[in-house]
VEXSE-815953 format. One record per atom (N, C-alpha, C, CB): residue number from 0; x, y, z. Coordinates in steps of 0.1 Angstrom, whole numbers, plus 5000, padded with zeros to 4 digits. Glycine has a CB too. Layout:
BEGIN
+-----+------+------+------+
| num |    x |    y |    z |
+-----+------+------+------+
| NUM |    X |    Y |    Z |
...
+-----+------+------+------+
END
This chain:
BEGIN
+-----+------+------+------+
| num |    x |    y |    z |
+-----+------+------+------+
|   0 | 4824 | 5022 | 5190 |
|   0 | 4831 | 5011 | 5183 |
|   0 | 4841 | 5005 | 5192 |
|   0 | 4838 | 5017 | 5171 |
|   1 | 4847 | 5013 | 5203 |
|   1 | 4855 | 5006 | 5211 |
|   1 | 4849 | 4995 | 5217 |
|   1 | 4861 | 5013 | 5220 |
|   2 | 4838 | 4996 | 5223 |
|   2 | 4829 | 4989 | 5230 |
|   2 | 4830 | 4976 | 5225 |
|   2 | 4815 | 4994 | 5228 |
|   3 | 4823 | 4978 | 5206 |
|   3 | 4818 | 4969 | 5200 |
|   3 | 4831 | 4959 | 5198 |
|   3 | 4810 | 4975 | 5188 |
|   4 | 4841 | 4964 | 5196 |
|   4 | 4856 | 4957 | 5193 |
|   4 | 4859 | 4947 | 5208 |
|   4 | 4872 | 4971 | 5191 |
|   5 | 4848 | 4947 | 5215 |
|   5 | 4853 | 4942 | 5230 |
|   5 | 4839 | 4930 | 5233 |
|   5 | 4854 | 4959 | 5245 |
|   6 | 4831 | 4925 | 5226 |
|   6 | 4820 | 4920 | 5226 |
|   6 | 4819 | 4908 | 5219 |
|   6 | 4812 | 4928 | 5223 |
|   7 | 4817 | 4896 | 5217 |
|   7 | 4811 | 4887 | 5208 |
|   7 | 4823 | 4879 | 5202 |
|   7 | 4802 | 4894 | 5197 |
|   8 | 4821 | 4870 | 5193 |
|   8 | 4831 | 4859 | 5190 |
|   8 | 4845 | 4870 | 5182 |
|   8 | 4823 | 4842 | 5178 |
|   9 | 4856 | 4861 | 5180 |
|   9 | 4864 | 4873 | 5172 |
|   9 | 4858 | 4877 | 5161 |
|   9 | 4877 | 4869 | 5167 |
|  10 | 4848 | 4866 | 5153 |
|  10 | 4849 | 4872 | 5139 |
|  10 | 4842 | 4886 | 5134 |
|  10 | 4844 | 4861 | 5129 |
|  11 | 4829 | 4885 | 5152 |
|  11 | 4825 | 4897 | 5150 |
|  11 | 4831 | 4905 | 5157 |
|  11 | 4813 | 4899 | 5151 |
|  12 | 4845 | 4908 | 5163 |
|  12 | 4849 | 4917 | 5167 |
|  12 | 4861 | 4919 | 5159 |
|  12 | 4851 | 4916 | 5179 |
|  13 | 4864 | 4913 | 5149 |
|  13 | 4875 | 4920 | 5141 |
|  13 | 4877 | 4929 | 5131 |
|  13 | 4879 | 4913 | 5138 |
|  14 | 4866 | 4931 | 5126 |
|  14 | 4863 | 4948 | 5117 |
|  14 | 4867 | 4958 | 5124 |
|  14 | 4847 | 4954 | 5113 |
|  15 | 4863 | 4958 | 5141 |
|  15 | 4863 | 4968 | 5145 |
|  15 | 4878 | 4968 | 5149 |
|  15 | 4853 | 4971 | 5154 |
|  16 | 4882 | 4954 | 5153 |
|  16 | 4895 | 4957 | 5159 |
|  16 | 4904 | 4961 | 5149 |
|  16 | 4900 | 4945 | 5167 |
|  17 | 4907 | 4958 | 5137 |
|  17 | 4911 | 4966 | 5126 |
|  17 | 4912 | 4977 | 5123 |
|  17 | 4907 | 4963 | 5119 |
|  18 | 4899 | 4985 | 5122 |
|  18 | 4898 | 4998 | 5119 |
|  18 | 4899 | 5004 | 5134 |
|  18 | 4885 | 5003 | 5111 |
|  19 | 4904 | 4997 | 5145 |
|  19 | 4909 | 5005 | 5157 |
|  19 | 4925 | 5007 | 5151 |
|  19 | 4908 | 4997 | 5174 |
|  20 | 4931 | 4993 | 5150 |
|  20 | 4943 | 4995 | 5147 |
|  20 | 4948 | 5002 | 5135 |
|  20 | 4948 | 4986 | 5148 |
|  21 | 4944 | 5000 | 5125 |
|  21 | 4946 | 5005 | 5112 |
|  21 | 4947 | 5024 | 5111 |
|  21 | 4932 | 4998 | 5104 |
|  22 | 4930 | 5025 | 5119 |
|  22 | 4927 | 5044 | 5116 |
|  22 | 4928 | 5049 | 5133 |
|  22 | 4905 | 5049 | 5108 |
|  23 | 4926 | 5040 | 5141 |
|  23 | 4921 | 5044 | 5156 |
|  23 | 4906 | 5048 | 5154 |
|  23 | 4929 | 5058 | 5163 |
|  24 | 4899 | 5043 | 5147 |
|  24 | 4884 | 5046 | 5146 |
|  24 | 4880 | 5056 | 5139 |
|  24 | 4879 | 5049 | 5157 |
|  25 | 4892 | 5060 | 5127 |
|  25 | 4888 | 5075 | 5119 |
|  25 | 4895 | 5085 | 5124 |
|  25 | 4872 | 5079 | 5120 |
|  26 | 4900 | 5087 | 5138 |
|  26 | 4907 | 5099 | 5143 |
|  26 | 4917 | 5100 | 5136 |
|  26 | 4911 | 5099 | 5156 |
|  27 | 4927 | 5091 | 5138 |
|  27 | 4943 | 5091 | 5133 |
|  27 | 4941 | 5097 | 5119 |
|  27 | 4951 | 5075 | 5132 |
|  28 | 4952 | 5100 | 5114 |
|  28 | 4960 | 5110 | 5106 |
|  28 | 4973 | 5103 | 5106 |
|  28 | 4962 | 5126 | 5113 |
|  29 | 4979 | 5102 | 5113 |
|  29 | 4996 | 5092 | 5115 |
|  29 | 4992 | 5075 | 5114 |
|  29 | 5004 | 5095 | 5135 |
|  30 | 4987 | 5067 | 5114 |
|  30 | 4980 | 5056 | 5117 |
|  30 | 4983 | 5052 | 5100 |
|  30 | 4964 | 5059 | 5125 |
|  31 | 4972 | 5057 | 5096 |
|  31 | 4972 | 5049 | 5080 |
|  31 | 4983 | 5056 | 5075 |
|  31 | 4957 | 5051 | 5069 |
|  32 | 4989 | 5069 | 5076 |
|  32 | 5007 | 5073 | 5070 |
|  32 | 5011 | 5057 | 5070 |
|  32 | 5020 | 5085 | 5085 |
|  33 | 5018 | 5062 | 5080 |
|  33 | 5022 | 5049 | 5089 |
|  33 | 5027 | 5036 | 5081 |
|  33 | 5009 | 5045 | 5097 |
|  34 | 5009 | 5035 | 5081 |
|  34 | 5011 | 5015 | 5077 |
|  34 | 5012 | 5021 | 5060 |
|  34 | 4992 | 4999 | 5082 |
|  35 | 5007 | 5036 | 5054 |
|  35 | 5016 | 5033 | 5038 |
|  35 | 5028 | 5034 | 5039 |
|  35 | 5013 | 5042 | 5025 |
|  36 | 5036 | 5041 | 5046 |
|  36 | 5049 | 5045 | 5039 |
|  36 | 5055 | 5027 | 5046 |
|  36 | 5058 | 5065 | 5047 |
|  37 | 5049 | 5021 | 5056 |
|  37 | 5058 | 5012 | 5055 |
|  37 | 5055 | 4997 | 5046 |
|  37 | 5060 | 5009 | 5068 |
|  38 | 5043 | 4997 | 5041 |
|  38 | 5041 | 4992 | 5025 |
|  38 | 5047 | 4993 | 5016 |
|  38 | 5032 | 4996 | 5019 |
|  39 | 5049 | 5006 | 5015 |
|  39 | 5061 | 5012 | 5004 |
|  39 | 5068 | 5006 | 5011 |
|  39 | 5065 | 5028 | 4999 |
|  40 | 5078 | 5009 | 5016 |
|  40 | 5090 | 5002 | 5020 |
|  40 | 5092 | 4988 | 5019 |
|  40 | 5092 | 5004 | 5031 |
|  41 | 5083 | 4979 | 5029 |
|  41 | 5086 | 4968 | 5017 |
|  41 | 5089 | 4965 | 5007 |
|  41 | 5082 | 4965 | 5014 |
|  42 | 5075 | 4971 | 5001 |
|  42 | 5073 | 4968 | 4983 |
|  42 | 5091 | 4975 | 4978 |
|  42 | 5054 | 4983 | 4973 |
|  43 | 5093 | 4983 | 4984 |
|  43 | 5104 | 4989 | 4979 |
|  43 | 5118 | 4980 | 4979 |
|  43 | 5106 | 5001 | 4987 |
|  44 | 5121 | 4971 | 4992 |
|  44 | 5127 | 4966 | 4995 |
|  44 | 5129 | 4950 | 4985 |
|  44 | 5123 | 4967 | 5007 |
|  45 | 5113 | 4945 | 4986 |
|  45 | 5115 | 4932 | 4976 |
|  45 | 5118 | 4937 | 4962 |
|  45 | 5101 | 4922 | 4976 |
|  46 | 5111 | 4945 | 4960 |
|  46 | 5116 | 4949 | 4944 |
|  46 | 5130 | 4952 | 4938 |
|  46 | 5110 | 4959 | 4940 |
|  47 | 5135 | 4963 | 4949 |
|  47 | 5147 | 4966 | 4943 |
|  47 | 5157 | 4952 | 4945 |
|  47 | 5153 | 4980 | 4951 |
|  48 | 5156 | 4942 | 4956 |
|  48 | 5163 | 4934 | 4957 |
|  48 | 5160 | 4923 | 4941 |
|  48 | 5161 | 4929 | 4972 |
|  49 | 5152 | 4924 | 4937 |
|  49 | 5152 | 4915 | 4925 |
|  49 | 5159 | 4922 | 4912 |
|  49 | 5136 | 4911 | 4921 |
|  50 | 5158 | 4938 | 4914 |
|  50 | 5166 | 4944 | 4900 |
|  50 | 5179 | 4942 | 4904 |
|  50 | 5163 | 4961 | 4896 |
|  51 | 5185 | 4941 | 4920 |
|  51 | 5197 | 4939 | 4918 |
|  51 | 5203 | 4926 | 4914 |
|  51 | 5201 | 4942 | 4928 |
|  52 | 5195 | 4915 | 4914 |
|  52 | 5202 | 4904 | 4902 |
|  52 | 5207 | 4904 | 4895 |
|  52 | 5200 | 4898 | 4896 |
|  53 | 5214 | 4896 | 4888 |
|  53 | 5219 | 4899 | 4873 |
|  53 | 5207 | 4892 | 4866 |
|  53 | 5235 | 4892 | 4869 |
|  54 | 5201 | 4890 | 4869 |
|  54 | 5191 | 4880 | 4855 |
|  54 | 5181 | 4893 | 4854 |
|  54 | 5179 | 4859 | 4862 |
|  55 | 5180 | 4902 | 4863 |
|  55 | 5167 | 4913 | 4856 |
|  55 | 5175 | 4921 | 4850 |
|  55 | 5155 | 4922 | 4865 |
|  56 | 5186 | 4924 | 4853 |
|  56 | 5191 | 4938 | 4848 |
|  56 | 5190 | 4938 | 4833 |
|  56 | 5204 | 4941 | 4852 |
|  57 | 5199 | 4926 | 4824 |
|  57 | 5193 | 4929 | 4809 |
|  57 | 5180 | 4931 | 4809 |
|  57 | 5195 | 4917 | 4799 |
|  58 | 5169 | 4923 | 4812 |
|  58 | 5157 | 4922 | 4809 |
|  58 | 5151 | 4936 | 4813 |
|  58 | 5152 | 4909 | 4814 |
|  59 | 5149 | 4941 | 4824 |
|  59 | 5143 | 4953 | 4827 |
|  59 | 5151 | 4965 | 4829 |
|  59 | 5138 | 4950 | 4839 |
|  60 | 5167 | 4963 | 4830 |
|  60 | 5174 | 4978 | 4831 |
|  60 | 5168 | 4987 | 4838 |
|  60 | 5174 | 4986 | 4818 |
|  61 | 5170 | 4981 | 4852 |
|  61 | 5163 | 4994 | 4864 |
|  61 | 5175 | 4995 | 4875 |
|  61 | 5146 | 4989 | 4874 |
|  62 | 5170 | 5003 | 4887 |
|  62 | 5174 | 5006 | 4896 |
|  62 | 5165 | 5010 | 4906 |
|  62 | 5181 | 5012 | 4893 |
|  63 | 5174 | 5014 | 4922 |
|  63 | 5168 | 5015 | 4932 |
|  63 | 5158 | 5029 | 4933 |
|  63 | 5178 | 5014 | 4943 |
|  64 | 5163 | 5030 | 4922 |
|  64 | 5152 | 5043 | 4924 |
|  64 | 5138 | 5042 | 4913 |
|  64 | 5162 | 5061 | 4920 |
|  65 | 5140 | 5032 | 4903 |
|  65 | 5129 | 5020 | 4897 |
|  65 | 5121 | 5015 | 4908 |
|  65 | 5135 | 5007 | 4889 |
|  66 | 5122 | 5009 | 4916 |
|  66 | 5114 | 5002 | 4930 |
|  66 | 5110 | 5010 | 4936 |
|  66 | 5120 | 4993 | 4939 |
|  67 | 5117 | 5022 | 4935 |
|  67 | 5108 | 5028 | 4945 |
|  67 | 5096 | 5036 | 4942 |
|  67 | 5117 | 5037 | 4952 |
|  68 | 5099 | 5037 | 4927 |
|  68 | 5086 | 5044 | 4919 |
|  68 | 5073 | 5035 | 4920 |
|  68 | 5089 | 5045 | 4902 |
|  69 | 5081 | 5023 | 4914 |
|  69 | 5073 | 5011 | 4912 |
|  69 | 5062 | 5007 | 4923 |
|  69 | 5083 | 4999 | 4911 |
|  70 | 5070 | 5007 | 4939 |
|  70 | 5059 | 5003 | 4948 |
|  70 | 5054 | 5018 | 4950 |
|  70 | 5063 | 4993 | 4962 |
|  71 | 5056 | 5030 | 4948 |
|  71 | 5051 | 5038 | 4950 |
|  71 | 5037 | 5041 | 4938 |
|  71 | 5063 | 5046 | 4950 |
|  72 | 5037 | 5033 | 4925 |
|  72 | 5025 | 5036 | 4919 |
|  72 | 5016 | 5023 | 4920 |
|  72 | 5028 | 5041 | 4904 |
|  73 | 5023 | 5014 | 4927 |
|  73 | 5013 | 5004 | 4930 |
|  73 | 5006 | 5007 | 4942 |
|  73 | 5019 | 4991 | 4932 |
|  74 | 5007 | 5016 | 4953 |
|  74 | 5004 | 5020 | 4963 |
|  74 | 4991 | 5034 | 4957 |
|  74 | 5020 | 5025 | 4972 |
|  75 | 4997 | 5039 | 4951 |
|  75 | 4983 | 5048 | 4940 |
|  75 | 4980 | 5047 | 4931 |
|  75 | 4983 | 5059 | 4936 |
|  76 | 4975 | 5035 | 4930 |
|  76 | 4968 | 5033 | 4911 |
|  76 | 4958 | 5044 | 4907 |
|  76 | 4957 | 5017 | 4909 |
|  77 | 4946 | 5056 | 4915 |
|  77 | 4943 | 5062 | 4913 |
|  77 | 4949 | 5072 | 4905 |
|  77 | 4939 | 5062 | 4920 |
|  78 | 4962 | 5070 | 4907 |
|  78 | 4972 | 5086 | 4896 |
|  78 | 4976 | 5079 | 4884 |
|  78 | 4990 | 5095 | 4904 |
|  79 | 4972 | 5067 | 4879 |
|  79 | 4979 | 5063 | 4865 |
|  79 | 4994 | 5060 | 4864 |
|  79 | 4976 | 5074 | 4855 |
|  80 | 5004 | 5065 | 4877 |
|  80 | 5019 | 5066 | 4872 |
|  80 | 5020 | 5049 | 4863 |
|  80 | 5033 | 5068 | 4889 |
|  81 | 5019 | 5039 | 4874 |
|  81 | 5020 | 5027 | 4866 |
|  81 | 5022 | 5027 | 4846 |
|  81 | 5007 | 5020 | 4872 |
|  82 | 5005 | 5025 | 4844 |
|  82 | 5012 | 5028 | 4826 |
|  82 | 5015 | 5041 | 4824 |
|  82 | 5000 | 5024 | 4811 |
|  83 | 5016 | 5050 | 4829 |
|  83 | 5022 | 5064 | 4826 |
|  83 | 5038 | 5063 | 4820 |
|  83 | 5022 | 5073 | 4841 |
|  84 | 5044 | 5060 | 4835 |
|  84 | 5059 | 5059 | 4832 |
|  84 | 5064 | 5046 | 4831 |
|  84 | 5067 | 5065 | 4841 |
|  85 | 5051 | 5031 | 4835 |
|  85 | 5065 | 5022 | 4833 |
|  85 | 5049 | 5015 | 4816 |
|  85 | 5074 | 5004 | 4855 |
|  86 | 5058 | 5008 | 4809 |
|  86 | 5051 | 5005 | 4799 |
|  86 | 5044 | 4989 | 4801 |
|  86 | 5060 | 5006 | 4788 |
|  87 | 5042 | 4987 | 4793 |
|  87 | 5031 | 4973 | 4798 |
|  87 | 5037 | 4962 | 4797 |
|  87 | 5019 | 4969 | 4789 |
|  88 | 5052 | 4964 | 4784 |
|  88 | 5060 | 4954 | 4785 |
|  88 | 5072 | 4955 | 4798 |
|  88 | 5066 | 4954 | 4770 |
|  89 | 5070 | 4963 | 4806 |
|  89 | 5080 | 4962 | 4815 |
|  89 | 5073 | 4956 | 4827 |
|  89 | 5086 | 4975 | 4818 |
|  90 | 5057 | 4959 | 4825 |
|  90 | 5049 | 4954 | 4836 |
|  90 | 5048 | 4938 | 4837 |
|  90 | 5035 | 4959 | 4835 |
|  91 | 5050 | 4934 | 4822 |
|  91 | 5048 | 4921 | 4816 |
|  91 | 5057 | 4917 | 4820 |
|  91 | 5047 | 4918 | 4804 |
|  92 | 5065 | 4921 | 4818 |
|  92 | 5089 | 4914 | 4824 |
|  92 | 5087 | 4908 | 4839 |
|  92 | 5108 | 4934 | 4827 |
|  93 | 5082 | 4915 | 4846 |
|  93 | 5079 | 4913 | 4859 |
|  93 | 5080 | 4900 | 4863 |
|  93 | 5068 | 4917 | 4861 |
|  94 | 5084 | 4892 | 4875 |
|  94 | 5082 | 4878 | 4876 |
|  94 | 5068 | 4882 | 4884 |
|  94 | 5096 | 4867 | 4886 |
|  95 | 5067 | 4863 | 4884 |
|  95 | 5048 | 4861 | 4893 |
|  95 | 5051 | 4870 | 4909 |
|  95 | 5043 | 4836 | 4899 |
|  96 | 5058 | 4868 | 4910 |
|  96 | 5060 | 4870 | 4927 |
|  96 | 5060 | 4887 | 4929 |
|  96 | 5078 | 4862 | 4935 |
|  97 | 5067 | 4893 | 4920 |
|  97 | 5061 | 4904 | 4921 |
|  97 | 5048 | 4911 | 4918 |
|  97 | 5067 | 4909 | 4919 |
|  98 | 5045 | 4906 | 4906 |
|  98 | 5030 | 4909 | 4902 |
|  98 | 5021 | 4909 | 4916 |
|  98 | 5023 | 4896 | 4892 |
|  99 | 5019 | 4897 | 4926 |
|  99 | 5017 | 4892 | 4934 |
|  99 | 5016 | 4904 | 4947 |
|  99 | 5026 | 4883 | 4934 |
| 100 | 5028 | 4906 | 4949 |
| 100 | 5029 | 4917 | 4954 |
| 100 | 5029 | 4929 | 4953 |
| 100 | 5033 | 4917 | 4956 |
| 101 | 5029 | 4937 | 4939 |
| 101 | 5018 | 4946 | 4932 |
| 101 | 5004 | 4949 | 4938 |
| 101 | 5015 | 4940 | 4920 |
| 102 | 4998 | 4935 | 4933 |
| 102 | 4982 | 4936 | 4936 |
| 102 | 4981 | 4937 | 4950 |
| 102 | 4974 | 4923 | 4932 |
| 103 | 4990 | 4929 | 4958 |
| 103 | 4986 | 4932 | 4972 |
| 103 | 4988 | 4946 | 4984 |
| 103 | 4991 | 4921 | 4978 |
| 104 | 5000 | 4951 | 4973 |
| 104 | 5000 | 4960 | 4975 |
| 104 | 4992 | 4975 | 4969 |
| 104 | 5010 | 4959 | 4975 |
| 105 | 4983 | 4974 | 4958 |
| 105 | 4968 | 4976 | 4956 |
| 105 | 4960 | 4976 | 4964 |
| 105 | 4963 | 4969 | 4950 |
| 106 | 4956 | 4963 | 4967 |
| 106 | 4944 | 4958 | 4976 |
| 106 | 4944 | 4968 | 4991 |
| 106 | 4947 | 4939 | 4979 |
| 107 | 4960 | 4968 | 4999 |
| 107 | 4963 | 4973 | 5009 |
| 107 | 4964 | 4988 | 5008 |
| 107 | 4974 | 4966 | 5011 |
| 108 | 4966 | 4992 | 4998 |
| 108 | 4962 | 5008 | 4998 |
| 108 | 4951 | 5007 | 4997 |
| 108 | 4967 | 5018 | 4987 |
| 109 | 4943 | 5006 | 4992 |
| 109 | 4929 | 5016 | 4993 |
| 109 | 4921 | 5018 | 5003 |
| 109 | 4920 | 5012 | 4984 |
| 110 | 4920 | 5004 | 5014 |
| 110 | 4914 | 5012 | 5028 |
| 110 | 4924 | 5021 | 5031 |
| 110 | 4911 | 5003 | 5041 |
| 111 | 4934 | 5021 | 5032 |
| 111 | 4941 | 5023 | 5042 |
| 111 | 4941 | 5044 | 5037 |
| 111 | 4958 | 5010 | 5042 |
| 112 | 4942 | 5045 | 5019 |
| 112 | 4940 | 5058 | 5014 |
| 112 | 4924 | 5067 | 5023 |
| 112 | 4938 | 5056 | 4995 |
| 113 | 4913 | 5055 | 5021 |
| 113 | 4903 | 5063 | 5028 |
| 113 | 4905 | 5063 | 5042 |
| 113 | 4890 | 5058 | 5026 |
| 114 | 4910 | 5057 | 5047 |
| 114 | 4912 | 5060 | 5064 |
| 114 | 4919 | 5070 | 5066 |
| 114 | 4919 | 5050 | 5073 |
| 115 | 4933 | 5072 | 5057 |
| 115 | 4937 | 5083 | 5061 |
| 115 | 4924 | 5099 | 5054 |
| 115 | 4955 | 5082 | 5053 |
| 116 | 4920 | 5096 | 5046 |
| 116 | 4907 | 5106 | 5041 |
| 116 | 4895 | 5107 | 5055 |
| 116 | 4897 | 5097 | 5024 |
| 117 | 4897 | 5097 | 5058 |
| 117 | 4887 | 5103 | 5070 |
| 117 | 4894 | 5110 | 5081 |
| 117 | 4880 | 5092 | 5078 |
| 118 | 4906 | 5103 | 5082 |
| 118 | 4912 | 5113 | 5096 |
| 118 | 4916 | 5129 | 5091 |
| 118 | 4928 | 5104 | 5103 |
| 119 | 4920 | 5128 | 5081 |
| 119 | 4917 | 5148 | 5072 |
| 119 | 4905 | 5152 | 5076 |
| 119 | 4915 | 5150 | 5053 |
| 120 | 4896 | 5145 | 5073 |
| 120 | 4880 | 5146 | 5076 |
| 120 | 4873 | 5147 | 5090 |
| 120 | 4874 | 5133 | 5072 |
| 121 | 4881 | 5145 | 5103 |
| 121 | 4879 | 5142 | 5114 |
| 121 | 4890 | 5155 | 5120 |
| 121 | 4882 | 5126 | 5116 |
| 122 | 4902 | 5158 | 5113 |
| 122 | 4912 | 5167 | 5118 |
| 122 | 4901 | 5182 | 5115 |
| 122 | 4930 | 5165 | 5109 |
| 123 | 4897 | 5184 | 5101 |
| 123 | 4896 | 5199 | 5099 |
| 123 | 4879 | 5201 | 5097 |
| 123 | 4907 | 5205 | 5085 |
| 124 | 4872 | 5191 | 5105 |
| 124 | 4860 | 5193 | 5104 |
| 124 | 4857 | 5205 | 5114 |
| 124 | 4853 | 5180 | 5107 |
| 125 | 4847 | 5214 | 5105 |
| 125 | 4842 | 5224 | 5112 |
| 125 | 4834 | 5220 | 5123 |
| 125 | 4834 | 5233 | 5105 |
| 126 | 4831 | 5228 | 5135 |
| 126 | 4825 | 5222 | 5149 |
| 126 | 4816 | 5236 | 5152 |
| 126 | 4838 | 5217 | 5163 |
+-----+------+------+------+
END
C-alpha cells in the first residue's frame, strides 16, 4: 500500500494516502486515538462555547461538562448515550451549526473506530 500511495494521479492515490495517515496502514493503535480524542475536543470546544452564551442557557441549561458528553456521544452513536441521556427535545434546541457538526462528527468516527479495530487486530494477532 505504501507503494500504491506513491503511483498514479492523486485521486487514485488518495485512499491510500489517507489510511497511511489516518491508521498507518492498519498498524497504528495511537493514530486513529489520536485523531478521536482530538475530534472530541473540538466538538467539545465549539459546543461548550455556545452553552456559554446567554441565549442557550435558558433554553438548554447545560454546561462544560454537557459538551463534553455531548461530542463524546456523537463520536459513539453505536452506545445510544445520545437519546439515552440527552432527550430529543434537547437534541431539537440545538442550533443548525451544531447539528452540523454532530453529524460530522458521526460521519468522522466511524472509520476512524474501525481503524483503531484493526490496529487491536494487528497489535494482538496470534503469529
Amino acid at each position: 500500500m505504501h507503494f500504491a500511495s506513491k503511483i498514479g494521479p492523486i485521486w487514485q492515490r488518495l485512499p491510500y494516502l489517507l489510511f497511511g495517515w489516518f491508521s498507518e496502514c492498519g498498524y497504528s493503535i495511537a493514530r486513529p486515538f489520536w485523531w478521536l480524542f482530538a475530534i472530541w475536543l473540538l466538538g467539545t470546544f465549539v459546543i461548550a462555547e455556545h452553552f456559554v452564551t446567554e441565549t442557550a442557557k435558558p433554553l438548554l441549561g447545560s454546561d462544560d461538562w454537557t459538551a463534553m458528553a455531548l461530542s463524546f456521544s456523537n463520536l459513539f452513536p453505536v452506545f445510544g448515550f445520545g437519546r439515552a441521556y440527552f432527550g430529543a427535545e434537547f437534541l431539537q434546541a440545538l442550533p443548525q451549526h451544531l447539528k452540523v457538526l454532530s453529524g460530522l462528527q458521526t460521519v468522522a468516527s466511524l472509520p476512524l473506530l474501525f481503524f483503531l479495530g484493526l490496529g487491536l487486530r494487528q497489535r494482538f494477532r496470534l503469529r
